[in-house]
C-alpha positions in Angstrom: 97.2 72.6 22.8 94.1 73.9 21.2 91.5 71.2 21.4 89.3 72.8 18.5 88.2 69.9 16.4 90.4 70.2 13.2 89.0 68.8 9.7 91.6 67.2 7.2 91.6 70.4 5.0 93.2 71.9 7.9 96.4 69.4 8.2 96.5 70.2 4.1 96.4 73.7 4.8 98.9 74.1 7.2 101.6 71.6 5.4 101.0 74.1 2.4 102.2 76.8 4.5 105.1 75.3 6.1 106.2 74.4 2.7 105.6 77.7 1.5 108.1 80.5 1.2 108.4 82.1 4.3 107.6 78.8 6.4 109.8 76.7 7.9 113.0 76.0 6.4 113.4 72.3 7.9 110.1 71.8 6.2 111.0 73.2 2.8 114.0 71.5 2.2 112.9 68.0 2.5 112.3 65.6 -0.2 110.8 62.4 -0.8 114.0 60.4 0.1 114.6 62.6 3.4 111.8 61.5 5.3 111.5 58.2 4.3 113.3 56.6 7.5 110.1 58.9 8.9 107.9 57.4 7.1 108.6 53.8 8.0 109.6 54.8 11.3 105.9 56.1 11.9 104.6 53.0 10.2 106.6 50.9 12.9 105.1 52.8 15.9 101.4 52.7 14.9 101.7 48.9 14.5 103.5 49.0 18.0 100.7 50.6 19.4 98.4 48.4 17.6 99.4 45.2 19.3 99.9 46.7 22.3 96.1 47.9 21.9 96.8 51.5 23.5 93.4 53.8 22.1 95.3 56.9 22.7 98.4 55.9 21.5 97.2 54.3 18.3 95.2 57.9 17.4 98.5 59.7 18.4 100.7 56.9 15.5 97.5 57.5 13.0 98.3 61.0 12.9 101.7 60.8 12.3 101.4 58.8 9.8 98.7 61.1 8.3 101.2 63.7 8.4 103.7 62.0 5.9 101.3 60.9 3.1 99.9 64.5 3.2 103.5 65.7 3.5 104.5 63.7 0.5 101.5 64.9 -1.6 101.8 68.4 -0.6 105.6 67.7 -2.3 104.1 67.0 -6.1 101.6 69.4 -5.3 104.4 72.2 -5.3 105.8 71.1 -8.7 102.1 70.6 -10.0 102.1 67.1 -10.8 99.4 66.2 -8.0 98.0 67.2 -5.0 96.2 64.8 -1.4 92.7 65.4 -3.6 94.3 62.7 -6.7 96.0 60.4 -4.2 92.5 60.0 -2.4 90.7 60.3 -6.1 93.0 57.5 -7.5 92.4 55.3 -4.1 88.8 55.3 -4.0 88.2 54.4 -7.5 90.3 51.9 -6.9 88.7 50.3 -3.6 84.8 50.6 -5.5 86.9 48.4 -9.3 88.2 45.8 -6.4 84.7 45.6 -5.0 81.7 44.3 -7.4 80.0 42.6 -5.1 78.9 45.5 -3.7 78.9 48.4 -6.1 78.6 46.6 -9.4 76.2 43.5 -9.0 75.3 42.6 -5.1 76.5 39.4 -4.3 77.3 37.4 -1.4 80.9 36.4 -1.0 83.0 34.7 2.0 86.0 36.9 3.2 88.3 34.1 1.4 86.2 34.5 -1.7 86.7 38.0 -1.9 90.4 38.4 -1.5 91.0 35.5 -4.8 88.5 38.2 -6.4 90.8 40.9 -5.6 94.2 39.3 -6.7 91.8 38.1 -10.3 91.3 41.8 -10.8 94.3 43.0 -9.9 96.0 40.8 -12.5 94.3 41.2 -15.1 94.3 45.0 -15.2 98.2 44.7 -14.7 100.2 47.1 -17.3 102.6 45.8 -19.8 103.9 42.5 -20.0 104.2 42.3 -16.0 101.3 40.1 -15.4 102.9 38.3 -12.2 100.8 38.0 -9.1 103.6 38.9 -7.0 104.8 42.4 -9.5 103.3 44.2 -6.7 105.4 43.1 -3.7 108.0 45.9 -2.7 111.6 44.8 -3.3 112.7 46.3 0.0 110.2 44.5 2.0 111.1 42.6 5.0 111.9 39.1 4.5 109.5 38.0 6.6 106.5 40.3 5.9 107.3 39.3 2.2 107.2 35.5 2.6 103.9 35.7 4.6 102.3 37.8 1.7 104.0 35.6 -0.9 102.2 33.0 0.9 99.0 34.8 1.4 99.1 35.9 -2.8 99.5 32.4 -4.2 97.0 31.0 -1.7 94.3 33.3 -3.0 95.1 32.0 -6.4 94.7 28.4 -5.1 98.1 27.5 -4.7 98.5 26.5 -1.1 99.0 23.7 1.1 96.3 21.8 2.2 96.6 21.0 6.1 99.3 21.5 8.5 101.0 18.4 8.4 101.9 18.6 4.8 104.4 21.9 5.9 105.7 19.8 9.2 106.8 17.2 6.6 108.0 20.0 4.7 109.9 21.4 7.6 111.3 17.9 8.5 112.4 17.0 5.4 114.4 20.6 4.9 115.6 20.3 8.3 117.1 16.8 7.1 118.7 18.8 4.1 120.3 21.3 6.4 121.9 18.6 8.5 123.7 16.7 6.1 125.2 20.1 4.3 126.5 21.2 7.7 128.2 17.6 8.2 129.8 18.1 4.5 130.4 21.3 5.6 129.1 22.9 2.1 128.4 26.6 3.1 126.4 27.5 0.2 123.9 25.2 0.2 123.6 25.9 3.9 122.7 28.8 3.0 120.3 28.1 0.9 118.7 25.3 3.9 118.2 27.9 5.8 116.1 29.9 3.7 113.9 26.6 2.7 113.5 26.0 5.9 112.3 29.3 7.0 110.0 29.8 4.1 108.5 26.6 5.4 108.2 27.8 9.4 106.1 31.2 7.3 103.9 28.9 5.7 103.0 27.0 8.9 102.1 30.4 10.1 100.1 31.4 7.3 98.4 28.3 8.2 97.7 29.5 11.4 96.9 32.9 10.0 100.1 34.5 12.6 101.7 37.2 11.5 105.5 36.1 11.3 106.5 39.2 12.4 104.7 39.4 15.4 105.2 35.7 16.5 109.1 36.2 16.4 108.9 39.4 17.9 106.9 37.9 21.0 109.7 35.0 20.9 112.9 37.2 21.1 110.7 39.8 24.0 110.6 36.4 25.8 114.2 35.3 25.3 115.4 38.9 25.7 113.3 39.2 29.2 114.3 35.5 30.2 118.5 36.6 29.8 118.2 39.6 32.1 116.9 37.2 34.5 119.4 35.4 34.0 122.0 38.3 34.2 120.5 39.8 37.3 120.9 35.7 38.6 124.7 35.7 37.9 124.9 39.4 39.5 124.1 38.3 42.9 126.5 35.6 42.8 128.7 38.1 42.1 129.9 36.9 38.4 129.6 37.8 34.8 127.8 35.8 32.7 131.3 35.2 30.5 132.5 33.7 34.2 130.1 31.0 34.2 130.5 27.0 32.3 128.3 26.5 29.8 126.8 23.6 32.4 125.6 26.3 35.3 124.5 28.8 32.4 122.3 25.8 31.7 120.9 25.2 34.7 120.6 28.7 35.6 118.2 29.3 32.0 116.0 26.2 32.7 115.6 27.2 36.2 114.3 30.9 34.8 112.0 28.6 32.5 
């Protein structure tokens, strides 16, 4: 690969031209909706690479994820309604309103102080009659991701718990709940348990400031390393895990432990 130092005119210009009549027709024919899954795809490999804290691989992810907002601008560009210059116009003016404190009047703020700042603004220069400070949350976003920023939105607003033990209690009494509708057997209101009480468990880690995502993601790479232990354990006593009482599976998983 040619290992000239490229400026980001250059990724614009080259999009252009393999959107272009006469460039390439896998290119040309997609649409917004058609690389989507490679738009969140991308997003999921950068922040892989992220935690993983791989240098080389997170410039690699950055760059592919580059390539789909320009891809996606370069699409309205076509049809004239924008172009990259008024997405990156329409962000930065954006970043300097959100930020008085330093370009309007200086002023010393804690990190916590400037985020409440940031959802003040954002509210009051919402459109229409949506003046919610949650209007903003995408309806397709993960369950988890959404609680946490839920969480995170009212908290900024001053509506938040005020120490750990208040959302144990929280979890213990919603644990309580969940245990007497699954005696009564009452599958709706199960249902609804279970979401209490995992809104509750997100809380605690807002608390914490953990992701949720990545916490549960560390927890299932454990459980998931842990049962092919497990497996490779039954495999040299010759037997399938299905082979096995519930009493030596057990004993075989706390021995792993």
């Amino acid at each position: 690969m040619n290992s000239r130092k490229r400026k980001f005119e250059d990724l614009v210009q080259l999009i252009a031209l393999l959107r272009a009549p006469g460039g390439c027709p896998w290119d040309r024919k997609q649409t917004h909706r058609s690389i989507l899954p490679n738009l969140i795809e991308e997003t999921y490999e950068l922040v892989e690479s992220i935690e993983k804290n791989r240098l080389e691989e997170i410039k690699e992810e950055l760059g592919d994820l580059l390539l789909q907002v320009v891809f996606h601008a370069q699409m309205e560009a076509q049809k004239k309604n924008f172009d990259i210059t008024d997405v990156i116009t329409h962000i930065h003016d954006k970043i300097v309103f959100r930020h008085p404190h330093v370009f309007k009047k200086k002023t010393k703020l804690t990190a916590e102080k400037v985020l409440q700042n940031w959802e003040k603004i954002k509210l009051s220069h919402k459109k229409g009659d949506n003046h919610s400070t949650f209007s903003g949350l995408p309806k397709h976003l993960p369950a988890l991701v959404k609680a946490y920023r839920v969480q995170e939105k009212s908290a900024r607003l001053g509506f938040a718990w005020q120490n750990p033990q208040q959302i144990v209690k929280k979890l213990k009494e919603e644990l309580n709940e969940l245990q007497k509708d699954l005696k009564n057997r009452k599958k709706a209101k199960i249902e609804q348990e279970l979401g209490d009480l995992f809104l509750a468990l997100v809380s605690l880690s807002w608390w914490f400031k953990k992701d949720p995502e990545t916490v549960l993601r560390g927890s299932i790479d454990k459980f998931v390393s842990r049962f092919q232990k497990l497996e490779k354990l039954a495999q040299r006593q010759n037997k399938r895990l299905s082979d096995l009482a519930p009493e030596k599976l057990e004993k075989l998983w706390q021995k792993i432990k």
